[in-house]
C-alpha positions as CSV (number, residue, x, y, z in Angstrom):
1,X,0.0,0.0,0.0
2,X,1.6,3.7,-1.1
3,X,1.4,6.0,2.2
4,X,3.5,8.7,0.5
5,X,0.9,12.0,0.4
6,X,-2.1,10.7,2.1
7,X,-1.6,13.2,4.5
8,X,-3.4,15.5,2.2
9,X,-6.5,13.4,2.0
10,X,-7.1,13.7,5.9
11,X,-10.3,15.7,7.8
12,X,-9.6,18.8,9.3
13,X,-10.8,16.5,12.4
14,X,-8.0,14.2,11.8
15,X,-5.3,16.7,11.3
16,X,-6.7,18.6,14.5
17,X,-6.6,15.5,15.9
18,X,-2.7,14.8,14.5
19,X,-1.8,18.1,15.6
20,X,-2.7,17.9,19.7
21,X,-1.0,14.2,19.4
22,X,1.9,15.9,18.2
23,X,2.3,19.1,20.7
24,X,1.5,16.4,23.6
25,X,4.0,14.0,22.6
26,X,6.8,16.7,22.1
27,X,5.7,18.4,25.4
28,X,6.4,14.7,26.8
29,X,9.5,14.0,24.8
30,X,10.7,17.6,25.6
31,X,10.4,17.1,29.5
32,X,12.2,13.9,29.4
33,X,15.2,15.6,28.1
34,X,15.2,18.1,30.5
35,X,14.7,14.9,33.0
36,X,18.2,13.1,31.4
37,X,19.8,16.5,32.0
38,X,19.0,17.2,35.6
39,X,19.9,13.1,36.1
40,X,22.8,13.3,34.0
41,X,24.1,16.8,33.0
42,X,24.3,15.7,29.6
43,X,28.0,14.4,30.1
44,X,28.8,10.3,29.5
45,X,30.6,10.5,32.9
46,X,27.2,11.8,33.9
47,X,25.3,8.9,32.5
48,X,27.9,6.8,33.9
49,X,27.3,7.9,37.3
50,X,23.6,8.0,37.2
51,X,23.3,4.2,37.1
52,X,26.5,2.8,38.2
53,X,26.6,5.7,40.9
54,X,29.5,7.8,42.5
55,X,29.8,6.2,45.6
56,X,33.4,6.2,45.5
57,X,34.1,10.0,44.9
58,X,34.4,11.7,48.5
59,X,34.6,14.9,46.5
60,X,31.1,14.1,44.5
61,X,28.3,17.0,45.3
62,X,25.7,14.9,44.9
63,X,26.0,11.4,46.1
64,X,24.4,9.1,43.9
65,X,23.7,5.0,44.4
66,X,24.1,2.3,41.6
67,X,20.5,1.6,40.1
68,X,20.1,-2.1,40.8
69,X,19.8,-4.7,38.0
70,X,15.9,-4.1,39.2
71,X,16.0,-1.1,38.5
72,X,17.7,-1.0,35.3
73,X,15.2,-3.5,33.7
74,X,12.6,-1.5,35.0
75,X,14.0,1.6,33.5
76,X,14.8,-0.4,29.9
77,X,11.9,-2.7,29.6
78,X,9.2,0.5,29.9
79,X,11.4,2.9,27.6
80,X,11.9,0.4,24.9
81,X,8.2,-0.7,24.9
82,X,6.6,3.3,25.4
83,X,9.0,4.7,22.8
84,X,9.4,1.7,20.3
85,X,5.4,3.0,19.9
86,X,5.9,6.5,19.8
87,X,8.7,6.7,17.3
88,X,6.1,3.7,15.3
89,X,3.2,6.2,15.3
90,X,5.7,9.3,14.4
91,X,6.9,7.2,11.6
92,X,3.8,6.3,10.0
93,X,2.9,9.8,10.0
94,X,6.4,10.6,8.5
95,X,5.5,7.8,5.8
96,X,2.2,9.8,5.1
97,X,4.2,12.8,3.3
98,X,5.4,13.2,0.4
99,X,9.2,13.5,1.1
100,X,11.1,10.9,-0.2
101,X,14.9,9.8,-0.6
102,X,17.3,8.7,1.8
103,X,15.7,11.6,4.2
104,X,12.5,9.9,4.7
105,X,14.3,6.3,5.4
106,X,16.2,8.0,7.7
107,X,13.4,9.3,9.4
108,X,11.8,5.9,9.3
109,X,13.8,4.2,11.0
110,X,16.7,6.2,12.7
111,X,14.7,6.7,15.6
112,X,13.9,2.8,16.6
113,X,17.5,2.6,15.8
114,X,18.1,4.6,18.5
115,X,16.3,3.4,20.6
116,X,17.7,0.0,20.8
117,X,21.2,1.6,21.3
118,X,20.1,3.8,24.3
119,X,18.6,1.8,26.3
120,X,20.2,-1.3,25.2
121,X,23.5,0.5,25.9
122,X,22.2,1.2,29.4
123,X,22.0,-2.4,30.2
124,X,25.5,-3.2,28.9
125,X,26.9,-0.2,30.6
126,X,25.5,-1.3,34.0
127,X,27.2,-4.6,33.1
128,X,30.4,-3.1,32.7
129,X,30.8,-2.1,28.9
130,X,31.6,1.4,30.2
131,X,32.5,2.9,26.8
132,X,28.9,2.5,25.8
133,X,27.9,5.5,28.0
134,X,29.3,7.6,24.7
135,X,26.9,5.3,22.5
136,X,24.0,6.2,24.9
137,X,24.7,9.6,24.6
138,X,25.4,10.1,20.9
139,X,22.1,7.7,19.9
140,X,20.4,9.6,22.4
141,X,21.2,13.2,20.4
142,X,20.3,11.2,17.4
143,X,17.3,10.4,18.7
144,X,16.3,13.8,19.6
145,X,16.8,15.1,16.4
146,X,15.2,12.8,15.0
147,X,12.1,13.5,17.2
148,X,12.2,17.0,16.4
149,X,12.4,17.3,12.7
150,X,9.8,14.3,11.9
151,X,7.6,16.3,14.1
152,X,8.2,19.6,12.5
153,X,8.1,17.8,8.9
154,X,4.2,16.2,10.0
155,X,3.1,19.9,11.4
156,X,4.4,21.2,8.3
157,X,2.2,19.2,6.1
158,X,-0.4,18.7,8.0
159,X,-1.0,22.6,7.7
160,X,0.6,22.7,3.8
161,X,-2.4,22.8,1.3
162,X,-2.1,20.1,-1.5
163,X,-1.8,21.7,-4.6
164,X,-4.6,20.3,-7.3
């Protein structure tokens, strides 16, 4: 089935609808980030010490405890399951306009790409593959751009008039 340009054959309803799924999601998405930067100062030693902790460094401000292996399933199982969805709807709605190329695949599937790495990459850096905090952090960026630009690209045409 061809999902390229449906986006034009949509309700106002529908779009109206689109539209508040977007702004909620983002205002969602955005507050997380600001989350991961409160938890983490957007540094790789800070994701590092936000689950393995800094228990160790008598000079630390903030003391902060290794997450248990409880606690980092927790963490992984819901974010891979809530945002493997997320980035599923976003990327059907991507698929419904008419961009194309290596821009759209990118799009597509960059963001469940992502996914996997970041939160995969937080298990295996709570099992001691320490260099994956840098992983976590650039597929996190990723991510986030990501986010933002298929969001922006949906608004776009979900306000654009098709030309007859």
């Amino acid at each position: 089935m061809q999902l390229k340009g449906k986006i034009f054959g949509f309700s106002k309803d529908t779009k109206v609808l689109l539209g508040i799924y977007l702004l909620i999601t983002s205002i969602g998405f955005l507050s997380a980030l600001q989350f991961v930067n409160v938890t983490t100062e957007g540094s790789p030693q800070g994701i590092e010490e936000n689950y393995l902790g800094n228990e160790d460094d008598f000079e630390a401000e903030e003391l902060k405890f290794a997450k248990s292996e409880k606690q980092v399933l927790n963490i992984v199982h819901a974010h891979m399951l809530s945002m493997a969805m997320l980035f599923l709807v976003l990327a059907l709605l991507v698929a419904l306009t008419p961009i194309d190329g290596f821009f759209r695949r990118f799009l597509l599937l960059e963001p469940i790409i992502s996914v996997l790495l970041t939160f995969g990459g937080i298990y295996l850096l709570t099992k001691g593959f320490l260099w994956m905090k840098y992983i976590i952090m650039i597929s996190g960026m990723l991510m986030t751009v990501s986010f933002v630009v298929s969001v922006l690209i949906v608004a776009y045409w979900l306000v654009k008039k098709q030309k007859v």
